[in-house]
KEROPA-562102 format. One line per field, with one value per residue (C-alpha): residue number from 1; residue in three letters; chain; x, y, z. Coordinates in pm, whole numbers. Layout:
REM KEROPA-562102
resi	c(NUM, ...)
resn	c(ALA, ...)
chain	c(A, ...)
px	c(X, ...)
py	c(Y, ...)
pz	c(Z, ...)
This chain:
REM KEROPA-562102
resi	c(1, 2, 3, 4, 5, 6, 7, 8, 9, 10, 11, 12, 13, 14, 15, 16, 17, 18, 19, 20, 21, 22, 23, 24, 25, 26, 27, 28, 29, 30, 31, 32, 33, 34, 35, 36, 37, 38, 39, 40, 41, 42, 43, 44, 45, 46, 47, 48, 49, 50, 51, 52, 53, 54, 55, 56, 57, 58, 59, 60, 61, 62, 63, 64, 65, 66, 67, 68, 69, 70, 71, 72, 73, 74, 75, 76, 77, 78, 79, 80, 81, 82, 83, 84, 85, 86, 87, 88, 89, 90, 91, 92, 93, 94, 95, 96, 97, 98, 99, 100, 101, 102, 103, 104, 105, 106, 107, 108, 109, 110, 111, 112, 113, 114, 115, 116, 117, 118, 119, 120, 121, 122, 123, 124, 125, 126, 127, 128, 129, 130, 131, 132, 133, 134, 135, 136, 137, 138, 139, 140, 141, 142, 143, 144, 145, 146, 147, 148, 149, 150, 151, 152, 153, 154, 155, 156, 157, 158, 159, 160, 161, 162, 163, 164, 165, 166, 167, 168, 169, 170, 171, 172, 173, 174, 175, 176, 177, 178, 179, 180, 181, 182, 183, 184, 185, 186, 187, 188, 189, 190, 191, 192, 193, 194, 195, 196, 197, 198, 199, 200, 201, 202, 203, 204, 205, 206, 207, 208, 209, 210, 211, 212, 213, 214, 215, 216, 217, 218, 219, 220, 221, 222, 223, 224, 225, 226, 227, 228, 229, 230, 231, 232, 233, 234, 235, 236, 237, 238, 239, 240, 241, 242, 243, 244, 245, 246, 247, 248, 249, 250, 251, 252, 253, 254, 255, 256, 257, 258, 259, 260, 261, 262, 263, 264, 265, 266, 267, 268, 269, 270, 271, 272, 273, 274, 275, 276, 277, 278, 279, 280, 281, 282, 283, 284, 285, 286, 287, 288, 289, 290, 291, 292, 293, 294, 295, 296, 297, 298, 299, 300, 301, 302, 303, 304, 305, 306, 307, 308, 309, 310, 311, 312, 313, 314, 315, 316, 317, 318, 319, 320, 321, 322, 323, 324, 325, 326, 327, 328, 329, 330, 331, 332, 333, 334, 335, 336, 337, 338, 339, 340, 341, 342, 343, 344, 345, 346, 347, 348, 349, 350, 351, 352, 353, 354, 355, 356, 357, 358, 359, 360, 361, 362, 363, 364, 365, 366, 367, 368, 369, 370, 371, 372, 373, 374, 375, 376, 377, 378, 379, 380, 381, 382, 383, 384, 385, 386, 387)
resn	c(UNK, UNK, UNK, UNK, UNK, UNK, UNK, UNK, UNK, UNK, UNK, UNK, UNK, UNK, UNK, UNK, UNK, UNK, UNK, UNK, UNK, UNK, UNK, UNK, UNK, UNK, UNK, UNK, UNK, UNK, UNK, UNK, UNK, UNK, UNK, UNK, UNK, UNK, UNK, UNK, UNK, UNK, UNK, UNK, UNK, UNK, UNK, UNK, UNK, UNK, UNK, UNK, UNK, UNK, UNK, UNK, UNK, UNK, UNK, UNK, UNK, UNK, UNK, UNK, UNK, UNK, UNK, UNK, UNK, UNK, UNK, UNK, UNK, UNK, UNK, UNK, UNK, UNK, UNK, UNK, UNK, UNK, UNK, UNK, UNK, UNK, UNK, UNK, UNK, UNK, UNK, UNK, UNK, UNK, UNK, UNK, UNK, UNK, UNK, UNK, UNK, UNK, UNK, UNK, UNK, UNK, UNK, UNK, UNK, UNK, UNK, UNK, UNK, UNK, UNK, UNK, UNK, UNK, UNK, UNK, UNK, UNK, UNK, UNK, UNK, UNK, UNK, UNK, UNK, UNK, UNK, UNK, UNK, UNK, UNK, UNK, UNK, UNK, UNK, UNK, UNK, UNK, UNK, UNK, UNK, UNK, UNK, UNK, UNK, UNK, UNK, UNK, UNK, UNK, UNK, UNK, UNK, UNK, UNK, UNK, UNK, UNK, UNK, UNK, UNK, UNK, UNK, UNK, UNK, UNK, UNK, UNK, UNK, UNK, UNK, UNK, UNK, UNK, UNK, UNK, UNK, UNK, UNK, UNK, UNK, UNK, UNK, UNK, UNK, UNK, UNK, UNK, UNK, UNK, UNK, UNK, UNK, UNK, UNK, UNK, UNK, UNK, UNK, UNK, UNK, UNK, UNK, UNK, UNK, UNK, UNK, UNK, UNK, UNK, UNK, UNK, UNK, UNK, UNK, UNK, UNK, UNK, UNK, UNK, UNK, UNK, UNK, UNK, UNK, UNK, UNK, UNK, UNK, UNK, UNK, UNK, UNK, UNK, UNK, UNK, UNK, UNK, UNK, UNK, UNK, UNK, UNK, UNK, UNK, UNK, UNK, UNK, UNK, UNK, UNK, UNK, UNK, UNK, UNK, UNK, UNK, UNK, UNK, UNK, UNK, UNK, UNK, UNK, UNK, UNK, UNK, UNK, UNK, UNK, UNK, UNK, UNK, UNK, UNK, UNK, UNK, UNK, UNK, UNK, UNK, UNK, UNK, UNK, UNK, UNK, UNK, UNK, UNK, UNK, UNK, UNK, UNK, UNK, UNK, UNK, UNK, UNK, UNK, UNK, UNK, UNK, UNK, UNK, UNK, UNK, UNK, UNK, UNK, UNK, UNK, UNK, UNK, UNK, UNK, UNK, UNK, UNK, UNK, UNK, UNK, UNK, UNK, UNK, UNK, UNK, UNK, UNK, UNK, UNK, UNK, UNK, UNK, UNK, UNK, UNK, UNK, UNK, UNK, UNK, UNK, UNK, UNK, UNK, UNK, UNK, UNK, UNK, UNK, UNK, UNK, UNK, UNK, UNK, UNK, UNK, UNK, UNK, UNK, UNK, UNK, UNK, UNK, UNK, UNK, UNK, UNK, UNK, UNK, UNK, UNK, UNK, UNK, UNK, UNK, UNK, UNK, UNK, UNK, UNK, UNK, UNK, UNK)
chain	c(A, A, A, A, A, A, A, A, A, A, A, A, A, A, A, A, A, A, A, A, A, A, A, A, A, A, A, A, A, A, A, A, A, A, A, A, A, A, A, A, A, A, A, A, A, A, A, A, A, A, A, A, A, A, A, A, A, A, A, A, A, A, A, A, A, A, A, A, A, A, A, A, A, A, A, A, A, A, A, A, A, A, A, A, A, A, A, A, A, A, A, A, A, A, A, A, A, A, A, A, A, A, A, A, A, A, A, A, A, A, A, A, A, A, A, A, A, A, A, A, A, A, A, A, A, A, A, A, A, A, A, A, A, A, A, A, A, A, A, A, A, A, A, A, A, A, A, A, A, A, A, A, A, A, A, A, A, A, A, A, A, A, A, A, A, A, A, A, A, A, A, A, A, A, A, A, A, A, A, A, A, A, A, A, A, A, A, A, A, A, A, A, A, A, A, A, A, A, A, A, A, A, A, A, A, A, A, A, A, A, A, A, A, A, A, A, A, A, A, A, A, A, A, A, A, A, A, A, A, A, A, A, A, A, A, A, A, A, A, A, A, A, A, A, A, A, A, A, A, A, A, A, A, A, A, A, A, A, A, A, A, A, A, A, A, A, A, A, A, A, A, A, A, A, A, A, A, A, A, A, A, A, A, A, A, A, A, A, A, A, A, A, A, A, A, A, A, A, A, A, A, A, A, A, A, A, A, A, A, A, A, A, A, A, A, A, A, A, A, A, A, A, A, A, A, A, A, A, A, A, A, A, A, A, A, A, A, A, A, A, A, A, A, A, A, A, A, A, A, A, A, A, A, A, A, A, A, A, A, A, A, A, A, A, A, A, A, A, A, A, A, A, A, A, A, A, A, A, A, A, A, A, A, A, A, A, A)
px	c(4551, 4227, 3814, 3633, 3288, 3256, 3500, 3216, 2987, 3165, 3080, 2878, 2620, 2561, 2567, 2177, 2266, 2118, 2310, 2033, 2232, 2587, 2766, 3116, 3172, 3241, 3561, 3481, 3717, 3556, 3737, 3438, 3052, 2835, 2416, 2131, 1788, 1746, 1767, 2174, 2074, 1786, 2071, 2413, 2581, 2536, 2875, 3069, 2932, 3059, 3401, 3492, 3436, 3209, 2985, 2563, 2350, 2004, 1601, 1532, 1187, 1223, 1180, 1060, 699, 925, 1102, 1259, 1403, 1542, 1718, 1815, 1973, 2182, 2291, 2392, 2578, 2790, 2870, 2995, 3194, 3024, 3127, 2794, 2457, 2347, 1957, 1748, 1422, 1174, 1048, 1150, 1207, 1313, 1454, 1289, 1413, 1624, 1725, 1890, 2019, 2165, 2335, 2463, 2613, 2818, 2899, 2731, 2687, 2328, 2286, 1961, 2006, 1739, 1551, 1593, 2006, 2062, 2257, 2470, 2577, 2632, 2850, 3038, 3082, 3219, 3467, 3616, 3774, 3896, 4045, 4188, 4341, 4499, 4621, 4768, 4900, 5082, 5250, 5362, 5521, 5728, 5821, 5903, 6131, 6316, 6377, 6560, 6940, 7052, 6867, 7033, 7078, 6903, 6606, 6614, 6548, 6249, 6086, 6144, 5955, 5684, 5637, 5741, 5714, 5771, 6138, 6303, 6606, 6557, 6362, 6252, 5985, 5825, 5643, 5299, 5303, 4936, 5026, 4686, 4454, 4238, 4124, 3847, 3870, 3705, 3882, 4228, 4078, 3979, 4309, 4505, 4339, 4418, 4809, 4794, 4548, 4594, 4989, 5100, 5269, 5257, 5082, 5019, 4873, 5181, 5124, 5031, 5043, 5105, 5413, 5442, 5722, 5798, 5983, 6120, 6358, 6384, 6558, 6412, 6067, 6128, 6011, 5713, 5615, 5655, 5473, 5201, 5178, 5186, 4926, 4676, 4772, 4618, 4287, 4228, 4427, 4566, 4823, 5041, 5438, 5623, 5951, 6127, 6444, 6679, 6721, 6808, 6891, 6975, 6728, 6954, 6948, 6505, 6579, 6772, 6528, 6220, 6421, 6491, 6136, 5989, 6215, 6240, 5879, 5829, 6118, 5930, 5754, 6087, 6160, 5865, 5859, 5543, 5780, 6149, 6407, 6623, 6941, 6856, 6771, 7174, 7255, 6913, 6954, 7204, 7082, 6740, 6804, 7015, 6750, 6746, 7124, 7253, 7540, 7288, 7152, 7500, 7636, 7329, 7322, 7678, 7720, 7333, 7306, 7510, 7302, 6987, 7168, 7272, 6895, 6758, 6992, 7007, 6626, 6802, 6669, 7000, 6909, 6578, 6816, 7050, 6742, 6645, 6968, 7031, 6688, 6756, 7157, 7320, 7128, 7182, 6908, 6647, 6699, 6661, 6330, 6194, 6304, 6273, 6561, 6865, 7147, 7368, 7199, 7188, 7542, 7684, 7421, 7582, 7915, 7797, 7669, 8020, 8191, 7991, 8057, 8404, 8433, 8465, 8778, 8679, 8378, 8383, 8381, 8045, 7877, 7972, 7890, 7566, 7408, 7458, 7284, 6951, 6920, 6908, 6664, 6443, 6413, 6431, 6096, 5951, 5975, 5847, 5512, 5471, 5474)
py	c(3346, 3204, 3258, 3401, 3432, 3803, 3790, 3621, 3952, 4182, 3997, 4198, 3862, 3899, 4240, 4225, 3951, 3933, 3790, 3727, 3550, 3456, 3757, 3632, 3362, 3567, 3505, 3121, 3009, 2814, 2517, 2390, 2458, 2179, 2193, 1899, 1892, 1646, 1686, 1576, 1490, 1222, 992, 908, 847, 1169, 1204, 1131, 1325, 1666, 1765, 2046, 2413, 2310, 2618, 2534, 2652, 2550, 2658, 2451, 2376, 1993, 2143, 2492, 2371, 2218, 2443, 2089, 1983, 2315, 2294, 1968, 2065, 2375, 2175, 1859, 2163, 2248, 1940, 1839, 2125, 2397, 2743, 2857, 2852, 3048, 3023, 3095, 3338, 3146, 2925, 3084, 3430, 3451, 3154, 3029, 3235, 2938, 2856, 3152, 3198, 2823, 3007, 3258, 3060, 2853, 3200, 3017, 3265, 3243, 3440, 3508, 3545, 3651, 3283, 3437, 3375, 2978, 2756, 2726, 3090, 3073, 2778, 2980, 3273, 3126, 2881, 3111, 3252, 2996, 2869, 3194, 3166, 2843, 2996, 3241, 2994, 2821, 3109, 3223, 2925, 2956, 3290, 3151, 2875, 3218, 3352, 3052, 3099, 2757, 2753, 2695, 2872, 2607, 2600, 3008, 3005, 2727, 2986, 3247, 3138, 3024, 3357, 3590, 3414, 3755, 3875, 4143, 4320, 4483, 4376, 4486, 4443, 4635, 4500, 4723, 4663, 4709, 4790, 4573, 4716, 4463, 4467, 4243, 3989, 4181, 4469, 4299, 4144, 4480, 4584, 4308, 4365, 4689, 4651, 4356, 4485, 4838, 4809, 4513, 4403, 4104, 4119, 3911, 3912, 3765, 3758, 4166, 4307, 4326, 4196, 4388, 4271, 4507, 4409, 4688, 4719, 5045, 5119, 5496, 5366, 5253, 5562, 5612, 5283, 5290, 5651, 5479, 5198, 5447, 5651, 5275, 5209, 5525, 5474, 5155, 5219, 5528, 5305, 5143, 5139, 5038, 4938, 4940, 4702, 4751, 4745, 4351, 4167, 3842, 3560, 3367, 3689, 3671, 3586, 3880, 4121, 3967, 3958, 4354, 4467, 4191, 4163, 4531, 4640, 4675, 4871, 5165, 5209, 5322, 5570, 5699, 5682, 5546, 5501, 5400, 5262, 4925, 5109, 5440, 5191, 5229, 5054, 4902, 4729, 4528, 4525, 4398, 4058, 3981, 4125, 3815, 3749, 3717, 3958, 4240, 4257, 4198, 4500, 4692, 4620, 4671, 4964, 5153, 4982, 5212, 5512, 5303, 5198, 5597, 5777, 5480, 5549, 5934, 5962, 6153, 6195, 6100, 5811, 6032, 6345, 6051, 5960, 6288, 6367, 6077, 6149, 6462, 6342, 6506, 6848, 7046, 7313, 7061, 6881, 7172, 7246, 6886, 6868, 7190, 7250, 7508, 7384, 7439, 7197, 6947, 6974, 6927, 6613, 6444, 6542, 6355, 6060, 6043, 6060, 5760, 5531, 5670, 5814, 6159, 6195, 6068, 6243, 6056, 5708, 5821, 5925, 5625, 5326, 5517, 5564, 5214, 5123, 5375, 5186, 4884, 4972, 5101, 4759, 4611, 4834, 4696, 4338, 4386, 4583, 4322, 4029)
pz	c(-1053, -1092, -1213, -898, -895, -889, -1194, -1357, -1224, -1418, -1754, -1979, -1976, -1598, -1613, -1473, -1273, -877, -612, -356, -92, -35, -84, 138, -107, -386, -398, -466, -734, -1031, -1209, -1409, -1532, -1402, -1465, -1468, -1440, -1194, -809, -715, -408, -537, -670, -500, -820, -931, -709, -976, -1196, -1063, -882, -602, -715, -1017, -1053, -1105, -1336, -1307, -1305, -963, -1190, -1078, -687, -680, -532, -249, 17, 200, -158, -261, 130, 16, -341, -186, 106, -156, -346, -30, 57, -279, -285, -535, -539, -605, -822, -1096, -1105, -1465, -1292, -1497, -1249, -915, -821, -484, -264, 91, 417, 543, 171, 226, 565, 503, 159, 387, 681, 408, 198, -99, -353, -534, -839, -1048, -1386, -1667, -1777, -2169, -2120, -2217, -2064, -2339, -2354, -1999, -2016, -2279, -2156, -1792, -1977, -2199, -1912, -1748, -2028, -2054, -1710, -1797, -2069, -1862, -1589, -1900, -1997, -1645, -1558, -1891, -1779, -1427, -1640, -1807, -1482, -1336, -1335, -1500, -1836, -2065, -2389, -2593, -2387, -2368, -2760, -2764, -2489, -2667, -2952, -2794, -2631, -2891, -3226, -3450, -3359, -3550, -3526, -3211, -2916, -2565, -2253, -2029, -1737, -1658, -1249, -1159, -788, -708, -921, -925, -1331, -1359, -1626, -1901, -1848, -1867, -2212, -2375, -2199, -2411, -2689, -2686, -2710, -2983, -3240, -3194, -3164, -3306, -3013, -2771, -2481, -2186, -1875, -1604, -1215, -1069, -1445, -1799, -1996, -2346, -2561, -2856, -3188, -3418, -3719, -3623, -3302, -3377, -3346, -2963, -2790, -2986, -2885, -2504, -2541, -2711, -2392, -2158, -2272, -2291, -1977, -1828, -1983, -1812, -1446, -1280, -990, -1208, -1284, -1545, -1608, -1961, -2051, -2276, -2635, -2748, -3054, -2976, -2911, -2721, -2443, -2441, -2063, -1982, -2121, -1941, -1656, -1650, -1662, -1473, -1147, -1070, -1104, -713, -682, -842, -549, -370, -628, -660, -989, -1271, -1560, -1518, -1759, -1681, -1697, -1505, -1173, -1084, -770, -701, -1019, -857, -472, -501, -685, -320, -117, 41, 103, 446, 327, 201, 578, 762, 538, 643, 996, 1028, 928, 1026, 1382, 1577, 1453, 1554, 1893, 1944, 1912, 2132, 2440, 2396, 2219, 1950, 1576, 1394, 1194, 1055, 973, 805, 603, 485, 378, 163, 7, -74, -193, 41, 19, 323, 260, 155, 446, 676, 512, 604, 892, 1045, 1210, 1127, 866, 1153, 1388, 1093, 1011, 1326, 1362, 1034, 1173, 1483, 1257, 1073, 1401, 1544, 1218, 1219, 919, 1025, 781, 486, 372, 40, 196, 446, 113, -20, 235, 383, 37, -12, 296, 284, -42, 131, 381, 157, 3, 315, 402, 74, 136, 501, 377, 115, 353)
């Protein structure tokens, strides 16, 4: 992740901010506050005082009388690789036509900002959240570290500590999946805040969403707790999900428990479900970690193809009336009521679906294999609308 410009926007200090020109470069990332009070372009070794997406703060009082050397000043801006300018309204108010039409070719973002604001509090108020997103980067890549499959136990426990330095008896995660919410930065903040100070729990902002690790004595207090998240949650986003891991003790088993509500938070979209425990996720649990295994799709293929192959050549509607079915777990009457067709009709088409995978005598063994398989295609679906 990284600062944008219009994460800067939603700031309470630029909260009567202008953009006059620029707009499609709002997305700009920002690495750095740069200002000076002397034209960049009037001295080539100003180069080396700035670097590529340094964001400007400045009055323009050196060149407002000058359209030419405000032209030259944006266009020195561009080339050096700015994300954009934030202009104090003391000394200029509006910006020449082609000072803006240039702003807007390049999607250089120009924002007025009230002349009473220093630049010091600007400066502040920008870097405090990009330090905050290194911050952030910092701690995802020690969660990416937790997630590898050959750390070692040693390493697990310096990690741990780092991440959750107050472990009781019991321990567990949940992941808040913000299904692209798109907080802004403040919001996240308050959002954070929220959880620690309110709660007492650690908090962190990791990749699409939240991570909230909870640490109890009391293993009776565990509900409560999750209620208590839940109910935060929906005062700052309504399209979320959340998964909850289990119950832990041990520090040496940190990675597991990140792991639980962390790798399965997409899968709530399949279920259809906002809230889900680790251990109610049965065979998914186990299927989407090899979503990407050769054997996952030869299993599927396999044993789904022939359905597929059958409703191409005879334009049928087996493999839908297959999916339906499994949806409803093998409900006869609730699949006649999608689909709209008589429970006769549909069980002579699953008879005709067991007949073609040849399993027409061994009910058990269809139910079996085939549930196995929706499963997979549902993740399969996943990963393709994510791509």
């Amino acid at each position: 992740m990284s600062v944008k410009i219009r994460d800067i926007l939603e700031l309470d200090l630029f909260k009567h901010a202008r953009v006059a020109c620029g707009e499609n470069g709002l997305d700009n990332e920002i690495k750095r506050v740069n200002f000076s009070d002397s034209p960049l372009f009037s001295n080539p070794s100003n180069r080396d005082l700035v670097m590529e997406k340094d964001f400007f703060i400045n009055s323009l009082y050196v060149v407002r009388d000058n359209e030419d050397d405000i032209l030259k000043t944006f266009q020195t801006l561009v080339n050096y690789g700015f994300s954009g300018i934030c202009i104090t309204d003391e000394y200029i108010k509006d910006l020449p036509k082609k000072v803006v039409q240039y702003s807007n070719e390049n999607s250089f973002p120009v924002i007025f900002i009230n002349a009473s604001i220093s630049y010091a509090k600007i400066i502040k108020t920008i870097m405090e959240i990009i330090i905050l997103d290194q911050t952030n980067t910092i701690f995802e890549m020690r969660i990416d570290r937790l997630n590898n499959n050959n750390i070692s136990k040693e390493e697990v426990i310096t990690l741990s500590k780092f991440i959750n330095n107050s472990f009781e008896k019991y321990y567990a995660s949940l992941y808040i999946y913000l299904n692209n919410s798109n907080l802004p930065y403040n919001k996240i903040n308050f959002f954070l805040k929220d959880l620690i100070k309110n709660f007492n729990l650690k908090a962190y902002k990791y990749k699409y969403g939240i991570l909230v690790i909870i640490n109890l004595n009391n293993i009776e207090l565990f509900e409560k707790q999750t209620q208590l998240i839940k109910e935060i949650t929906s005062n700052y986003c309504t399209n979320y999900n959340i998964v909850i891991s289990d119950i832990f003790s041990k520090p040496e088993d940190f990675h597991y428990c990140i792991k639980q509500s962390i790798s399965l938070s997409q899968i709530l979209q399949i279920i259809n479900e906002d809230v889900v425990y680790y251990k109610d996720l049965d065979l998914y649990k186990i299927l989407y970690p090899m979503r990407n295994s050769i054997y996952l799709y030869d299993y599927y293929n396999h044993l789904l193809n022939p359905i597929k192959d059958y409703d191409r050549e005879n334009n049928s509607d087996l493999f839908e009336i297959l999916r339906v079915f499994f949806d409803n777990y093998g409900d006869y009457n609730k699949t006649t009521l999608v689909i709209k067709q008589h429970e006769k009709t549909i069980r002579k088409k699953i008879l005709k679906i067991r007949r073609i995978l040849k399993l027409e005598d061994n009910y058990f063994k269809f139910i079996e294999q085939v549930s196995v398989a929706m499963k997979i295609e549902k993740i399969i679906n996943l990963i393709k609308q994510s791509d």
